[in-house]
DRENMI-173843 format. One record per residue (C-alpha): residue number from 0; residue in three letters; x, y, z. Coordinates in Angstrom, 3 decimals, decimal comma. Example, Ala and Ser with C-alpha at 12.3 -4.5 7.8 and 13.67 -1.06 7.14 Angstrom:
<atoms>
0  ALA  12,300  -4,500  7,800
1  SER  13,670  -1,060  7,140
</atoms>
This chain:
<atoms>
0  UNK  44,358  46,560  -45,368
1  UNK  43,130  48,459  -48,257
2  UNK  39,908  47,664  -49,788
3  UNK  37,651  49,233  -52,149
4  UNK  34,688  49,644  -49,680
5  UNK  33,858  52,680  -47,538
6  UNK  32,791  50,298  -44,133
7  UNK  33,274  47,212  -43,230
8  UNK  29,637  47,101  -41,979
9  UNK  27,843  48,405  -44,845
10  UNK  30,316  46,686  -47,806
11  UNK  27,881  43,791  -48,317
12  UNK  24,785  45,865  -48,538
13  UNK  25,912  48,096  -50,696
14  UNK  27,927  45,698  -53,092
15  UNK  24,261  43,935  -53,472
16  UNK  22,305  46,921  -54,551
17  UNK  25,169  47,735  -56,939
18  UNK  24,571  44,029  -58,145
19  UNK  21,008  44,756  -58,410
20  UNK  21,210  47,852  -60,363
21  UNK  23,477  46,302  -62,502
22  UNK  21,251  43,403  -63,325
23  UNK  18,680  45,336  -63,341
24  UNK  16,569  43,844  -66,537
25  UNK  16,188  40,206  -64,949
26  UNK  16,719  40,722  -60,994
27  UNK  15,000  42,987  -58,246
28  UNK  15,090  43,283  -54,773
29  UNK  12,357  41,681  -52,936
30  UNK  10,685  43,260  -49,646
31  UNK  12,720  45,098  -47,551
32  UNK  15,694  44,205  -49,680
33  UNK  15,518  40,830  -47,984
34  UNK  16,175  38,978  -50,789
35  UNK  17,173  39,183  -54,774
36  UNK  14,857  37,753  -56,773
37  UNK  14,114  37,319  -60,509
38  UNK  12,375  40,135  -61,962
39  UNK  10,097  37,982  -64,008
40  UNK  9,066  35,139  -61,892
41  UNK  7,654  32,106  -63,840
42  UNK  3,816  30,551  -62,518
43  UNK  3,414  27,191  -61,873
44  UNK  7,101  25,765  -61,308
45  UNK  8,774  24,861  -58,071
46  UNK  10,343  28,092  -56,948
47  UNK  14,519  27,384  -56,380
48  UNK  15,752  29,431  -53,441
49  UNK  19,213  29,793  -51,979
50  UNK  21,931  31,613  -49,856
51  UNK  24,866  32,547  -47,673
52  UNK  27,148  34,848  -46,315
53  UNK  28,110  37,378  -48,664
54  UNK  32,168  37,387  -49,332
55  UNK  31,323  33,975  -52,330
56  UNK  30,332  36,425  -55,410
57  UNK  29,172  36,248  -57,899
58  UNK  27,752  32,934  -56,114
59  UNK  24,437  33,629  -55,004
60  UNK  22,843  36,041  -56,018
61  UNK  24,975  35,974  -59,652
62  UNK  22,913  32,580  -60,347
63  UNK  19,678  34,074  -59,917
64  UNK  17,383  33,968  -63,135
65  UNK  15,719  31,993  -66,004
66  UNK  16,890  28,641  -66,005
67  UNK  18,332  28,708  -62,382
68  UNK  17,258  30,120  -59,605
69  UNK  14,291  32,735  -58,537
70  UNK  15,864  34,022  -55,315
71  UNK  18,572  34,202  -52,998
72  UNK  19,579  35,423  -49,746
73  UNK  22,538  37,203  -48,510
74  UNK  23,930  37,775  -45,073
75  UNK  26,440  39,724  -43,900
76  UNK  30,081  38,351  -44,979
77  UNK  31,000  35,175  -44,213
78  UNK  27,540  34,925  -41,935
79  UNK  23,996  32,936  -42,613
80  UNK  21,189  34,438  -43,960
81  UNK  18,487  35,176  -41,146
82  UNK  15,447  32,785  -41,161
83  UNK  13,793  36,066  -42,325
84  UNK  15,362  36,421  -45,175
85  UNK  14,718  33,125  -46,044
86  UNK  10,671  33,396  -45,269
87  UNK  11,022  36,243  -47,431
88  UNK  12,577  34,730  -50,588
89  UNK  9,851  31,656  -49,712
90  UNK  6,473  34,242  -50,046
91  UNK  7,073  36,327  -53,088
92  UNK  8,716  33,074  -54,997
93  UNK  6,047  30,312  -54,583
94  UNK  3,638  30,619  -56,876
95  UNK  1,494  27,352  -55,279
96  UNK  4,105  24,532  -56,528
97  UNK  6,201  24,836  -53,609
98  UNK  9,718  25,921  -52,991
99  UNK  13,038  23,836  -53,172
100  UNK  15,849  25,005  -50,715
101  UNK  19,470  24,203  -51,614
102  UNK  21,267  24,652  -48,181
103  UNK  25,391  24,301  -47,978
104  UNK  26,448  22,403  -45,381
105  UNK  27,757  24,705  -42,415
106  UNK  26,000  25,034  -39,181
107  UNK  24,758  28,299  -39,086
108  UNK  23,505  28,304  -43,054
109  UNK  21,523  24,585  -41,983
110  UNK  20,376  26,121  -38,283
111  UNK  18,494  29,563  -40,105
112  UNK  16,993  27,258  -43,442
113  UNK  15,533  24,904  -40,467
114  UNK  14,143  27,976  -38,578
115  UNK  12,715  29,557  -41,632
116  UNK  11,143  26,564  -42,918
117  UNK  9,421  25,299  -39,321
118  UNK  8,002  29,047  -39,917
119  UNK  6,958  28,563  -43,203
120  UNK  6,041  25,149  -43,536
121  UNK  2,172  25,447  -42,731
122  UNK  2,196  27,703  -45,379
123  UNK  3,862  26,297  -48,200
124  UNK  5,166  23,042  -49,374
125  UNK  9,439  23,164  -48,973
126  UNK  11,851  20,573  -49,585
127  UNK  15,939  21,082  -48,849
128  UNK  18,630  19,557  -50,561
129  UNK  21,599  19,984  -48,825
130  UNK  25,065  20,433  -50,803
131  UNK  28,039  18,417  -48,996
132  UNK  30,778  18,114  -52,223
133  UNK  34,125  18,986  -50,040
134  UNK  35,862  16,057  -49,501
135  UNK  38,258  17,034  -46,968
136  UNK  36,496  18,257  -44,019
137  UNK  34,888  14,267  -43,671
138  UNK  38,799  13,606  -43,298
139  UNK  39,677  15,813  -40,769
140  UNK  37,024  14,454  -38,119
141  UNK  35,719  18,096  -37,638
142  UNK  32,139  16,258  -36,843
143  UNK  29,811  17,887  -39,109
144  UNK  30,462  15,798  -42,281
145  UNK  31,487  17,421  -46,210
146  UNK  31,043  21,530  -46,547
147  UNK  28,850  22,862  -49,320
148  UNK  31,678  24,407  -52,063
149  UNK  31,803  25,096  -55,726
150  UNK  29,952  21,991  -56,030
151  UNK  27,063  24,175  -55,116
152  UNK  27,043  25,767  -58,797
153  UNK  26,398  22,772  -60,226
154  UNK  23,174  21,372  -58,511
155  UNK  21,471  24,668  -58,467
156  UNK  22,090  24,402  -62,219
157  UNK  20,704  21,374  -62,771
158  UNK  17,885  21,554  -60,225
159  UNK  16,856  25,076  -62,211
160  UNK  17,170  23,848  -65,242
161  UNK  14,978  21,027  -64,343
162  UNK  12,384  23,106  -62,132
163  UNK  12,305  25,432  -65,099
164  UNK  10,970  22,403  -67,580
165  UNK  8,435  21,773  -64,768
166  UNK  9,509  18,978  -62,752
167  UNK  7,400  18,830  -59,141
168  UNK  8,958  19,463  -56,390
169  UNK  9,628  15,538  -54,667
170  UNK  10,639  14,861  -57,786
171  UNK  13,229  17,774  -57,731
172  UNK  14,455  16,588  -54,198
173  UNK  15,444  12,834  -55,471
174  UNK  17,555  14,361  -58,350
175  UNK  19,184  16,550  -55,668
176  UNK  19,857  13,858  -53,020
177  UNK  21,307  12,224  -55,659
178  UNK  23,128  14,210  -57,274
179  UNK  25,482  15,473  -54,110
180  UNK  26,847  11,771  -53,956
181  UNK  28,162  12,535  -57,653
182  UNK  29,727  15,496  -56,739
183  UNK  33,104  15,852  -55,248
184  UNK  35,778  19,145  -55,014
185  UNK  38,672  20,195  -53,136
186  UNK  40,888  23,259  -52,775
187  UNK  44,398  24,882  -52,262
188  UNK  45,405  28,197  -51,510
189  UNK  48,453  30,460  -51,801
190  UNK  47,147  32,960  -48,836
191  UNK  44,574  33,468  -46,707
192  UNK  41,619  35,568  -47,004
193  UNK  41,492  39,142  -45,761
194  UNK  37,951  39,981  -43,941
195  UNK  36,688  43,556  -43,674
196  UNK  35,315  43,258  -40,145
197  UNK  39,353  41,905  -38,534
198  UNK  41,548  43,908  -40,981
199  UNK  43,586  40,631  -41,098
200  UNK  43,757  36,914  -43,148
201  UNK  42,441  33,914  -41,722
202  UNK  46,087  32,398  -42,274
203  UNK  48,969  32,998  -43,129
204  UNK  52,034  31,739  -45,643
205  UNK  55,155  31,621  -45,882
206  UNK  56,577  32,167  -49,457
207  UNK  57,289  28,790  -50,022
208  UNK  54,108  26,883  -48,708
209  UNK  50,284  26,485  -49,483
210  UNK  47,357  25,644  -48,044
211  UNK  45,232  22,078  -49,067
212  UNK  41,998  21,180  -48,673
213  UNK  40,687  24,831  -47,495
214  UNK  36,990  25,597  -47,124
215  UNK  35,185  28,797  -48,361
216  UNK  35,454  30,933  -45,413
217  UNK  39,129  31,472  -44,958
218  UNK  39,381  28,033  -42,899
219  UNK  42,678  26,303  -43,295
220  UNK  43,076  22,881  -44,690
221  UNK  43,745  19,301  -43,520
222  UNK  47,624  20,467  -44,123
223  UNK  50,362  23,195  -45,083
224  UNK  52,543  21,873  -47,908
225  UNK  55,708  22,907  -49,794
226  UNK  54,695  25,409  -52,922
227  UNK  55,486  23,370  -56,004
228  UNK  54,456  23,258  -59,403
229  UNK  51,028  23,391  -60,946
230  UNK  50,698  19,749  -62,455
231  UNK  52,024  18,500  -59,288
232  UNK  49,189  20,368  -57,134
233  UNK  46,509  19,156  -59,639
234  UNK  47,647  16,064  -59,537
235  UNK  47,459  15,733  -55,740
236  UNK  43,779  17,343  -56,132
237  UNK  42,436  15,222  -58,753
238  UNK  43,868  12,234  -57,104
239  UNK  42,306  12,573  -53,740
240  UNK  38,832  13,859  -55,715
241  UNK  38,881  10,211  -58,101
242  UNK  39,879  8,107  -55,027
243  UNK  36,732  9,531  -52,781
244  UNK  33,901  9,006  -55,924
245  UNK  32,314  5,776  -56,867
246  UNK  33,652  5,519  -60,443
247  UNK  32,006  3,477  -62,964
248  UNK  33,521  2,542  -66,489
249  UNK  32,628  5,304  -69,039
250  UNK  31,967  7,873  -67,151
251  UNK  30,500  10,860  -67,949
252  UNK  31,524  14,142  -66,169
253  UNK  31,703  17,615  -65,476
254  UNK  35,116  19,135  -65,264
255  UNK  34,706  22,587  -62,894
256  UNK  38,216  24,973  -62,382
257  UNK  36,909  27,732  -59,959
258  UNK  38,872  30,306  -59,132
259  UNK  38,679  31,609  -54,853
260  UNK  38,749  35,232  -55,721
261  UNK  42,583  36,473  -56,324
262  UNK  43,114  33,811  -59,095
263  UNK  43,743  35,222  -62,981
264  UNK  42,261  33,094  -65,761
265  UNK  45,439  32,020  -67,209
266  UNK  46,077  29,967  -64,055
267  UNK  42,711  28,707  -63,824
268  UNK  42,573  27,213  -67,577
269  UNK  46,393  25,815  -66,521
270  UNK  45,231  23,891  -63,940
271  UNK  41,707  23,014  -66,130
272  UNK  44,427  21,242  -69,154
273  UNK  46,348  19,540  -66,239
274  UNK  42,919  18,069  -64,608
275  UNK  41,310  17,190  -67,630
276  UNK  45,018  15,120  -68,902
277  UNK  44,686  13,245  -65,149
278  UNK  40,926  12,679  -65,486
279  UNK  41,386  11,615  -69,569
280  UNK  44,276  9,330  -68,507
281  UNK  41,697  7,443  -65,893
282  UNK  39,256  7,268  -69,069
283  UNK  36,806  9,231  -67,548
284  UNK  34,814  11,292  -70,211
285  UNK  34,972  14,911  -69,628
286  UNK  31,446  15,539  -71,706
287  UNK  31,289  19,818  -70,411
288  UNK  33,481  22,130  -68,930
289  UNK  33,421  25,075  -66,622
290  UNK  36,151  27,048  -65,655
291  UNK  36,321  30,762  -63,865
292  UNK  35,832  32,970  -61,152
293  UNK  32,251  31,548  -59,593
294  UNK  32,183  30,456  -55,869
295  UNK  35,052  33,039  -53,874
296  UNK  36,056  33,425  -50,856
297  UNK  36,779  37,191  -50,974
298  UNK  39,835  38,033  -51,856
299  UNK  41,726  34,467  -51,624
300  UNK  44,714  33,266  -54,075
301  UNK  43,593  29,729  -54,582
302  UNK  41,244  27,489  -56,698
303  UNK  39,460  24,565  -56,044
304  UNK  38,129  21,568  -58,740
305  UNK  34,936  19,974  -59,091
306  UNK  34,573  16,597  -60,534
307  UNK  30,542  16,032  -61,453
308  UNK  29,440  12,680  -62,561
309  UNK  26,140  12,875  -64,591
310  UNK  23,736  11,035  -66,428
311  UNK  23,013  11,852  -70,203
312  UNK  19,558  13,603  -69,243
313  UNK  21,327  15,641  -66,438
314  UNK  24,221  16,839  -69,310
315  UNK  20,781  18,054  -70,927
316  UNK  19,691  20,113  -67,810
317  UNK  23,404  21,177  -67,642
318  UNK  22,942  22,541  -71,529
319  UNK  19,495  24,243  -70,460
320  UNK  19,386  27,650  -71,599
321  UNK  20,008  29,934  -68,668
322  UNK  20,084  33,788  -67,804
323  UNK  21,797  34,980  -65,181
324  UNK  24,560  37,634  -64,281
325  UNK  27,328  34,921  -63,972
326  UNK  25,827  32,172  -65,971
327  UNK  24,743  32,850  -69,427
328  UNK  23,834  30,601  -72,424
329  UNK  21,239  29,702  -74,946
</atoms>
């Protein structure tokens, strides 16, 4: 395995400070290099924290800043936060309007945001929404319900944009509750991901097959399938994504290629025209776009799509000007 890193134990700490210094006009570390935080934190808004394992760049830490969010918390690769961390990101971010935590759903990322915030909670005022857009682990009986995926990007988003124009903090949680019931993606991959710590890929491929329905984390899908063309593998996606989302005549939506890490742009915007035909066809509105490189998983050939159905005033948040490393308009 050959990887531009000098140890597998120190890769994700030193790929953050190199994010840091590289942002360095709008982000900072935060105590102890706990957490990344916006360098110029904004008084009296709700304060938007996230996080996860480190291995889904430029997703956290690239969405931290004006318009998004004010702090976010890596662990090692592929691993949760510590409730630490999280306390951490909670103290030097709320300014007295309390904090919103937007938790993907895996076990170990929902265990440490619970411990942090039973530690927290008598001093500050924290509400969680919890980001569930996968479709296909709820198929595949695994027990814990939908994973948190590039759907992620979306809500924190819209929940900064909105925290940002000063909506309170309960008020912040009912847009986010309902949002992740709007909010459906699924992915395929071409190979498994390679993780510093093994040396090896989660799975592997055989030069004629892929991989649907994978998580974030190198997991395999609900099923290996025969390689075939692109329109035929967007199709399938698209298909399963419009078949498990209450759909409503004249929908408005959010079309959202992401690329898994080893995916080059030309494929992504290939699959993005071959979504948007399916989704056009169904007469469902594609109002914005998104496509690129924004919620990885390492060094994995694949992409997944997002479908996002929104309201008018939630395409406004969407258009809210925003400053961040990975996210960037006025």
């Amino acid at each position: 395995m050959k990887k531009f890193m000098n140890t597998a134990e120190t890769m994700a700490a030193e790929s953050v400070e190199g994010f840091v210094r590289a942002h360095e006009s709008f982000v900072v570390f935060g105590a102890d290099r706990k957490c990344v935080r916006r360098r110029q934190l904004q008084p009296g808004k709700v304060a938007v924290i996230s996080g996860g394992g480190a291995g889904h760049e430029p997703m956290h830490i690239g969405f931290v800043g004006q318009g998004m969010l004010d702090a976010a918390c890596v662990g090692h690769v592929f691993t949760s936060p510590t409730p630490s961390q999280i306390i951490s990101a909670i103290e030097e971010t709320d300014s007295g309007q309390g904090c919103l935590l937007i938790v993907k759903n895996y076990d170990g990322d929902i265990m440490n945001f619970e411990m942090a915030i039973e530690m927290a909670a008598g001093r500050h005022d924290i509400e969680t929404v919890i980001v569930a857009d996968d479709i296909e682990t709820a198929r595949v009986g695994e027990g814990r319900g939908r994973r948190g995926v590039a759907g992620t990007l979306v809500i924190e988003k819209l929940l900064g944009a909105a925290a940002e124009q000063g909506m309170p903090l309960q008020a912040l949680k009912r847009l986010g509750d309902g949002l992740s019931t709007r909010i459906r993606s699924m992915g395929v991959a071409l190979n498994g991901v390679t993780v510093p710590h093994t040396q090896r890929t989660t799975f592997a491929l055989g030069a004629g097959e892929m991989e649907v329905g994978i998580g974030i984390h190198g997991e395999p899908g609900h099923s290996r399938q025969p390689f075939t063309a692109s329109d035929a593998i967007v199709h399938q996606l698209c298909e399963t994504i419009v078949g498990d989302i209450a759909m409503k005549p004249g929908a408005k939506a959010l079309l959202f290629v992401n690329g898994l890490g080893g995916t080059p742009p030309a494929e992504l915007y290939l699959a993005y025209n071959a979504a948007r035909r399916f989704m056009e066809k169904r007469g469902i509105e594609i109002e914005r776009s998104l496509v690129g490189t924004y919620v990885t998983s390492l060094d994995m050939q694949g992409l997944s799509i997002t479908l996002a159905l929104l309201t008018t005033e939630e395409l406004q948040l969407w258009d809210f000007p925003v400053i961040t490393a990975a996210l960037r308009w006025s």
